[in-house]
ZANU-595816 format. One record per residue (C-alpha): residue in three letters; x, y, z. Coordinates in steps of 0.05 Angstrom, whole numbers, plus 5000, padded with zeros to 4 digits. Layout:
REM residues N
ALAXYZ
...
***
This chain:
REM residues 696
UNK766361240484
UNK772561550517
UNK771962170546
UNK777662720543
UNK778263070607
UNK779863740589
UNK775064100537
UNK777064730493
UNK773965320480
UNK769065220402
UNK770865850366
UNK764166260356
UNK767166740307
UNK774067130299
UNK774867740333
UNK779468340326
UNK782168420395
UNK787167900399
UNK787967190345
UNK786266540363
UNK792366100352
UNK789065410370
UNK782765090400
UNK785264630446
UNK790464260484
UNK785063660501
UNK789363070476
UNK794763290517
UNK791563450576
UNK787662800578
UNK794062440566
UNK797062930637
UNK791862850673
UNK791061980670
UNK798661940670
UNK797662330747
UNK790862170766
UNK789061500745
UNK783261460793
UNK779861920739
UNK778061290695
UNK773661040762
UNK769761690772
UNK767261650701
UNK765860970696
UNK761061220761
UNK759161830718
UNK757561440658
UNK753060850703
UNK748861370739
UNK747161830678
UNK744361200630
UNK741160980704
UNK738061660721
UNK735861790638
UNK732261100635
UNK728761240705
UNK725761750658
UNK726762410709
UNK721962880681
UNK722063350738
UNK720264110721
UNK724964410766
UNK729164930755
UNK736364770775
UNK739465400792
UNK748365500792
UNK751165960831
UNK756766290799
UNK762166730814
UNK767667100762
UNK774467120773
UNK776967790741
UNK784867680726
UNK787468380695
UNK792268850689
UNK788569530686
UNK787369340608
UNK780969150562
UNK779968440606
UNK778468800660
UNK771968750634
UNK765169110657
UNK759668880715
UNK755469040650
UNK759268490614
UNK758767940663
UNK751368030660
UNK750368000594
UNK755367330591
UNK749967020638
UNK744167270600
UNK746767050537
UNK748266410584
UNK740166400610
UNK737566470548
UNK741065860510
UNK740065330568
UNK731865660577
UNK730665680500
UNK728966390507
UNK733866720457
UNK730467030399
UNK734066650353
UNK730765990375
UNK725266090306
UNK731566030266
UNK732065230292
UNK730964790226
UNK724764430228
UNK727763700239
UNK731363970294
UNK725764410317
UNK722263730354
UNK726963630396
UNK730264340412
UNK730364250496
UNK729664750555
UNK734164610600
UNK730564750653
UNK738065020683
UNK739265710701
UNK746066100728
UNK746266720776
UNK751567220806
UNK752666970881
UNK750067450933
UNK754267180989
UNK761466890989
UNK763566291022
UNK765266691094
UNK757966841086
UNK759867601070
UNK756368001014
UNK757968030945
UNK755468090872
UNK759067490851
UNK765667830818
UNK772067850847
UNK778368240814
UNK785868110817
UNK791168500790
UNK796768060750
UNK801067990686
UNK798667310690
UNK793067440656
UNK797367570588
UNK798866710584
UNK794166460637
UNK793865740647
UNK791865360707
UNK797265770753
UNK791366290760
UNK788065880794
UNK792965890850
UNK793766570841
UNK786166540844
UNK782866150896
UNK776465750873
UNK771065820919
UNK768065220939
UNK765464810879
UNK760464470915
UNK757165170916
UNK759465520867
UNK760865450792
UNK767365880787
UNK769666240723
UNK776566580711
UNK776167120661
UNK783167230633
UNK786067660565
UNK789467230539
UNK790466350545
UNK798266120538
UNK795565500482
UNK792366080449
UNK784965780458
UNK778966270465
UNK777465730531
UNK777265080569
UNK773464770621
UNK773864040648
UNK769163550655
UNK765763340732
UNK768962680721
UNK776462890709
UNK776463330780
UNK772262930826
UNK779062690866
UNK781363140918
UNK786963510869
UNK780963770829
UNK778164170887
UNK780864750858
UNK781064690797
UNK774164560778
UNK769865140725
UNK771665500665
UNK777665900645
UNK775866380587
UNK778267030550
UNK775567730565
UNK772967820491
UNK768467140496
UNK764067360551
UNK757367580540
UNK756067970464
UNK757468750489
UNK762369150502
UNK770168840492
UNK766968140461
UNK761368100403
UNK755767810388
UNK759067150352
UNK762267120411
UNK756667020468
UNK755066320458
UNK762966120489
UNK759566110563
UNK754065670539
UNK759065190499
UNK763665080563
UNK758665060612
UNK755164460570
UNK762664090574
UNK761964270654
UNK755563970654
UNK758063290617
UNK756263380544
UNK761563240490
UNK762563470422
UNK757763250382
UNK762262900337
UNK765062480403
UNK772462360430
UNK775762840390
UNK778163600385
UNK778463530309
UNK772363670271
UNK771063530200
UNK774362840195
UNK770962300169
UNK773761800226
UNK769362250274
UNK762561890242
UNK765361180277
UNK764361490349
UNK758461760383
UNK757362300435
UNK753861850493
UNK746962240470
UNK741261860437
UNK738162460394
UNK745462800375
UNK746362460302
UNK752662150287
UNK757162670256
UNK764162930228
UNK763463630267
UNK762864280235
UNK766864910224
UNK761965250188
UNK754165330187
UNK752264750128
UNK745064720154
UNK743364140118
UNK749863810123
UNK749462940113
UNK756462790137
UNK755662010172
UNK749561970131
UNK743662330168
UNK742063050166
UNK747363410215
UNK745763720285
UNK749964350260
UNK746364880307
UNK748264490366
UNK751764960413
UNK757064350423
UNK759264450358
UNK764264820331
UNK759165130275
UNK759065890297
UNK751265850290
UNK749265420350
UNK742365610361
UNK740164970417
UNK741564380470
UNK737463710452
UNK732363370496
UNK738362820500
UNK743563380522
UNK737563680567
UNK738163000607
UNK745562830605
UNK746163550642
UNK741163330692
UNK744062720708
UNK749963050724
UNK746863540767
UNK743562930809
UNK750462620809
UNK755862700873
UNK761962700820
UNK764763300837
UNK759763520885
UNK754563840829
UNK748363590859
UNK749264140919
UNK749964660871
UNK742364720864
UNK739164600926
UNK734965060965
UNK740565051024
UNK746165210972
UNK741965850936
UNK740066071009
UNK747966071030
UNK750466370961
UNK744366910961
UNK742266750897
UNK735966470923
UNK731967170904
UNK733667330839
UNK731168080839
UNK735068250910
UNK740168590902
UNK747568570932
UNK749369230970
UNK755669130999
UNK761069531025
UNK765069790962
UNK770969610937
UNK773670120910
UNK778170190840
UNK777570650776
UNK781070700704
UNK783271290664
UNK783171410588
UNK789971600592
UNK795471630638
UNK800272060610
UNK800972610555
UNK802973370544
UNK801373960587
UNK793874120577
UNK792373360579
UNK784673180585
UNK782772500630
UNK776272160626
UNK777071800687
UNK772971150702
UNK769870820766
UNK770870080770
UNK768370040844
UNK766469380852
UNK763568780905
UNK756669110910
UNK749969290866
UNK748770030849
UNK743170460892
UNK740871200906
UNK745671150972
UNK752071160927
UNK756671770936
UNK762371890900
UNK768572370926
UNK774372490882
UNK780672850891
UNK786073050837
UNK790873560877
UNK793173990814
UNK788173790768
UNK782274210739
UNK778074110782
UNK781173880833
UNK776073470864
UNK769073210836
UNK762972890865
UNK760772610790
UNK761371780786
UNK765771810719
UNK768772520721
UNK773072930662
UNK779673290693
UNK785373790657
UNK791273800675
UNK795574450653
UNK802174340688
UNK807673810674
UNK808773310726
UNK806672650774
UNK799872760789
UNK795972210848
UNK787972080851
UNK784271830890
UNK776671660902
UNK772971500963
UNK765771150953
UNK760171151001
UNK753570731000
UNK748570511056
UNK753169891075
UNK758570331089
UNK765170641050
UNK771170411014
UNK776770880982
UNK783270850948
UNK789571250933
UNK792871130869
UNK800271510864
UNK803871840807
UNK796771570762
UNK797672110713
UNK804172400681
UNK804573020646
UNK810373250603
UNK813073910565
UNK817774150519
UNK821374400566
UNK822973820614
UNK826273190600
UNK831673080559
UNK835473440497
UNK838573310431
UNK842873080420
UNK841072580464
UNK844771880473
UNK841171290516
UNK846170770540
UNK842770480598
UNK848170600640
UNK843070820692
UNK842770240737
UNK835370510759
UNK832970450690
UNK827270560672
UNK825971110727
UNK831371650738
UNK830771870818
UNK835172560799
UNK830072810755
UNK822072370739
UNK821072820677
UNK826972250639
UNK823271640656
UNK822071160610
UNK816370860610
UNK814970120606
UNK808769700584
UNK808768920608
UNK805868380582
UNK806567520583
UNK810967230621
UNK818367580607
UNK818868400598
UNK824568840575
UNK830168870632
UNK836169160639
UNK842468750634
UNK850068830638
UNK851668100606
UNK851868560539
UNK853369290515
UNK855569630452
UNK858770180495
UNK858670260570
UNK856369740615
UNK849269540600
UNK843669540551
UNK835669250557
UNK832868640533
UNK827368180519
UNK827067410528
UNK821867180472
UNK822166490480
UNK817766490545
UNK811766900522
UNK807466630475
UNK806166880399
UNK803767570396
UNK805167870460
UNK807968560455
UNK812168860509
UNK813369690499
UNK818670170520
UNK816870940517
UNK822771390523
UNK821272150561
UNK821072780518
UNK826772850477
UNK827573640459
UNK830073640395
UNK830074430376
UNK838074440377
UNK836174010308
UNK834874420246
UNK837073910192
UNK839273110184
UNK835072880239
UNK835872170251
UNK834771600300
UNK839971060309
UNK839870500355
UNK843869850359
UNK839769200359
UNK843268380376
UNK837867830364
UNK838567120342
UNK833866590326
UNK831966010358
UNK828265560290
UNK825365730230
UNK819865830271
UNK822566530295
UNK817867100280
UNK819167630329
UNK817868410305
UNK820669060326
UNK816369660316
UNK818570320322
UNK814670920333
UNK814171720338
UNK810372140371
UNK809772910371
UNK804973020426
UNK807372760487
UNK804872000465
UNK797472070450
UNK798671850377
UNK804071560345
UNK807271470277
UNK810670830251
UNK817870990241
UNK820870260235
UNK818569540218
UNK824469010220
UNK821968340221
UNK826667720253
UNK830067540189
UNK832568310183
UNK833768320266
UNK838067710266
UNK845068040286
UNK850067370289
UNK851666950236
UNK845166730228
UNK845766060268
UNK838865800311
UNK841065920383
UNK835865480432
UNK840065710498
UNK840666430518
UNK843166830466
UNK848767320486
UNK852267700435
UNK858967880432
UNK862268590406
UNK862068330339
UNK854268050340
UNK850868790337
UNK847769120282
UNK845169900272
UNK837370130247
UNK836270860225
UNK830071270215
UNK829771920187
UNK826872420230
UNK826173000186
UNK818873010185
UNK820173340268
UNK824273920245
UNK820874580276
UNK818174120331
UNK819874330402
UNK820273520425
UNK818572730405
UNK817172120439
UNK819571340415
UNK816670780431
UNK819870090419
UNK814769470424
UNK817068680411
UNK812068230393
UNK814467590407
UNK814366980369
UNK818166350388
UNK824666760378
UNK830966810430
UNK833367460468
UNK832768130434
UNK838568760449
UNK837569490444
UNK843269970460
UNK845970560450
UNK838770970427
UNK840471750396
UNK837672260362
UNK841572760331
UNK842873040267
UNK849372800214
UNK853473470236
UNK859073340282
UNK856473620353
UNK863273830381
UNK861674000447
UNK856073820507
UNK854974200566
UNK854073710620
UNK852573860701
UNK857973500715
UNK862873680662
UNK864574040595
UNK867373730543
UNK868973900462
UNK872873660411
UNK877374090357
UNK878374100306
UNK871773790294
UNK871473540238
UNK878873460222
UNK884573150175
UNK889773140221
UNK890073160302
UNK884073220342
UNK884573470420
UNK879473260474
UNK878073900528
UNK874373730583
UNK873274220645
UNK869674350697
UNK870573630721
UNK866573500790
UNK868672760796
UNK875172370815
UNK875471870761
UNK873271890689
UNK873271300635
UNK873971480561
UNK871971030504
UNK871971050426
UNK867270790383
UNK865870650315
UNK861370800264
UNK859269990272
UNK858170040343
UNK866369720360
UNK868669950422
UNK876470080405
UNK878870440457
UNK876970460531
UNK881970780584
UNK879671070654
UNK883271700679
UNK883771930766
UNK883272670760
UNK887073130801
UNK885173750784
UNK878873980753
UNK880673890673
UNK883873430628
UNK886073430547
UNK888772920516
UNK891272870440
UNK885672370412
UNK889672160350
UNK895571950399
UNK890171390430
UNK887871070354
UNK889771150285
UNK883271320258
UNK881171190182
UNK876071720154
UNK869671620183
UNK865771760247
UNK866571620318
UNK864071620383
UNK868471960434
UNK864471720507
UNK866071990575
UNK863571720632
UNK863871870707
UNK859571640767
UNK853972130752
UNK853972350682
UNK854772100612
UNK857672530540
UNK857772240478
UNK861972710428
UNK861172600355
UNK868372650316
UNK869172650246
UNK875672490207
UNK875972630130
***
């Protein structure tokens, strides 16, 4: 039977964290990986000859092979950056299947019941790491990576030796959209497999507490039988449920010949014998045991020198990884790293803040010392302390922790924001992006935006296109895979000045790239400071699309003409003090996506804006006939002045050099304007006015 080199995840249950989009890529990968390595068909040949070799030498041994293991934590400060707590439980859940010690085991139907194995294989946290240094068998890395992981984490992420260690990269999300994947001893025994070798698998599949679920905590046990040799049940395949499937085998005696399940038919006769559907190889969502037959396939493997698993178990191997003693623990010197409950909000703002110190057991020795300079308190001694925070501004932590191996600490800068009505910016208020520091503002923190990351391309600024000015933000969807959502939170936006006809406008240019496009833009509203939020907009691609609806593959850049406006009504915030917006695009196989030109204001014609830099009004406002432009005060040597349209049209642009501190000019002698509303933009080097100017 052919074996596919590459093995995805068997779905155990949905979950609500994040969707499934597809089990595997194994056809593919197999296809890769013979295409590069065709040594790979030797190694299993070898594979194949000493398994059915060691099996009829009937090995009954009673040992217990112990794995080392070690997890590689890739994260971004979010969910997958999943609990000590967690890991355990994925290896008890992983102990219990391969020992038959679950509780579930009395569920087994009785034909099966016979010849329901113990392993006789068990896995354990490393105590030691390959310099020989302590550990508890859990590293952490910080990356967007982990939002489309493939098998670039794993140079971002060394392996540690696989000859001692069975290494598994813990991820939120995988870029095929599988739950998993691990490959088989065979397909990595050359010297390119070094570091490749273990399981790659989603936060939310590990273990059955905490971010994953109980119909989740068999995943471990599923991959770890694929990097222990064991197929499918149904054979060479991916795709269960096809009655092809009952023409190949799996390469184990006792495993009957089946079509695969998606389902739990317990009594299922698909290739005309009663179905092995609690088999944790299949894709049932009730595995419940390994076979005497799968016991000794796994065996054989672990006796085998294809990729090095015979060291994993011996006594000189659980000496050097610690793991020797399962009851000893792992103090080590800390490393040291917590997580908040929040990182930003209004004045008064309560934080539940976290530690995530990790790299060593937990004892009596361990000290904690906090310290949150203008925070209530303002230090703490607790592990997982509560802090207020009354006043707004850019608040830094930091936590030192102490144990009887000695003392780690880190410092952790501008961790909390706090904001107020009274800081950041005011209606009516008009974002451009004509700040070329965008998102931060280095004149003033309280009008940063904020920005959320995830996958593998984020909103950016750009000055390839603009409805006015120079420059607006964008998102390339075509690189990040379906459902990743990238956000934008704007700073406090006053809006007291607004007593009626509050709205939000914003420009938007998208195109798609197929009829596969299904990116979303969600809008939101908050009134207190961000910690909850109100849906203010839904526009889905079809409504987004901004050209003449032609499928762009290459970069899409609009022109003038290729922009469209969205409104909300913003009534519901009159007699607030100030909002929030938040933009989020979840991508899905679409092309770029604009926004420009972001304001809130109300449908009266402001006339005038008092600027630091400059004052400027308009009257008459509104007028019939001619309309003058005053602007004094001017602190800056050149000015540019542009009029747009209601549509977003830029149809005039002229710079001025100023010689003396004030300028008018006669705005109906620029345009003839038809009735309707404009945009009468001044810019300078340091500040920004846009006037609103009605003609009726």
């Amino acid at each position: 039977m052919k074996y596919f080199f590459i093995i995805a995840i068997i779905l155990f249950g949905f979950h609500s964290y994040a969707q499934i989009t597809r089990l595997c890529d194994t056809y593919e990968k197999n296809l890769e990986l013979e295409k590069k390595h065709p040594e790979i068909s030797i190694s299993k040949q070898n594979l194949d000859t000493f398994t059915r070799q060691w099996i009829s030498n009937n090995q009954k041994d009673d040992e217990v092979y112990v794995i080392p293991v070690v997890f590689h934590v890739i994260h971004n400060y979010g969910v997958e950056n999943i609990s000590k707590q967690q890991i355990e439980n994925g290896i008890e859940w992983m102990n219990n299947d391969f020992r038959k010690t679950s509780s579930d085991t009395g569920y087994i139907i009785e034909a099966f019941k016979p010849i329901a194995a113990d392993c006789r294989i068990e896995f354990r946290l490393a105590r030691l790491d390959p310099y020989g240094n302590c550990t508890d068998g859990i590293t952490r890395t910080q990356s967007e990576l982990t939002y489309s992981a493939n098998e670039d984490i794993k140079d971002l992420v060394t392996a540690w030796p696989r000859e001692k260690y069975l290494n598994i990269w813990v991820v939120y999300k995988i870029a095929s959209g599988a739950a998993g994947y691990s490959y088989y001893p065979s397909s990595v025994d050359g010297s390119w497999g070094v570091g490749r070798d273990g399981i790659v698998i989603r936060y939310d599949y590990v273990g059955g507490i905490e971010e994953s679920s109980a119909s989740h905590g068999r995943t471990l046990t599923h991959e770890a039988g694929h990097y222990l040799n064991l197929m499918h049940p149904w054979g060479n395949s991916n795709d269960p449920e096809l009655p092809e499937n009952c023409e190949i085998d799996d390469d184990v005696e006792d495993t009957p010949l089946t079509i695969g399940h998606t389902s739990c038919s317990l009594y299922a006769e698909t290739c005309g014998s009663l179905d092995n559907v609690q088999n944790y190889m299949d894709y049932s969502y009730c595995g419940k045991m390994y076979t005497i037959g799968q016991k000794d396939r796994m065996r054989a493997c672990l006796n085998s020198s294809i990729s090095n698993r015979i060291n994993l178990w011996q006594v000189s191997n659980l000496i050097a990884t610690g793991v020797l003693n399962p009851d000893e623990l792992a103090i080590c010197i800390p490393t040291v790293d917590f997580i908040s409950d929040k990182i930003e909000g209004c004045a008064g703002l309560t934080v539940q803040f976290t530690d995530r110190t990790y790299n060593s057991d937990i004892d009596s020795t361990w000290q904690w010392n906090w310290s949150f300079p203008g925070g209530v308190p303002e230090s703490s001694t607790e592990q997982n302390p509560e802090v207020t925070y009354n006043e707004a501004g850019w608040y830094d932590v930091s936590l030192s922790v102490t144990n009887s191996a000695g003392s780690g600490a880190i410092a952790k800068e501008r961790k909390i924001r706090v904001l107020s009505d009274s800081t950041g910016e005011f209606a009516p208020y008009l974002e451009s992006f004509e700040n070329v520091e965008w998102p931060y503002n280095s004149i003033d923190y309280n009008k940063d935006w904020s920005v959320i990351t995830r996958g593998e391309d984020n909103w950016e600024r750009t000055s390839l296109a603009s409805v006015t000015g120079n420059a607006s933000i964008r998102i390339d969807n075509r690189n990040n895979i379906k459902g990743t959502k990238n956000t934008i939170i704007s700073p406090s936006i006053n809006i007291s000045s607004l007593t009626e006809n509050v709205r939000l406008f914003f420009k938007v240019a998208y195109a798609k790239t197929s009829t596969e496009s299904r990116d979303l833009l969600l809008v939101y509203s908050s009134k207190n400071c961000g910690d909850t939020w109100s849906i203010e907009l839904v526009r889905t691609s079809t409504s987004l699309v901004s050209n003449d609806g032609s499928y762009i593959s290459s970069s899409f850049v609009p022109n003038e003409f290729e922009w469209k406006e969205f409104t909300a009504d913003m009534d519901n915030y009159i007699g607030y003090e100030s909002i929030r917006l938040k933009f989020i695009c979840e991508s899905s196989n679409g092309n770029y996506l604009y926004i420009d030109d972001i304001q809130v204001s109300d449908l009266s014609p402001v006339s005038s804006i008092n600027q630091s830099g400059y004052y400027a009004s308009i009257f008459p406002n509104p007028s019939k006939e001619n309309s003058k432009l005053v602007i004094s005060e001017i602190q800056d040597n050149n000015l540019n002045l542009e009029i747009v349209n209601l549509a977003g049209k830029k149809i005039y642009s002229q710079s001025f050099d100023i010689s003396n501190n004030s300028l008018e000019i006669e705005l109906n002698s620029l345009i003839n304007p038809e009735k309707g509303l404009y945009f009468v933009q001044i810019s300078s080097k340091n500040n920004f006015v846009s006037l609103k100017w009605l003609i009726f």
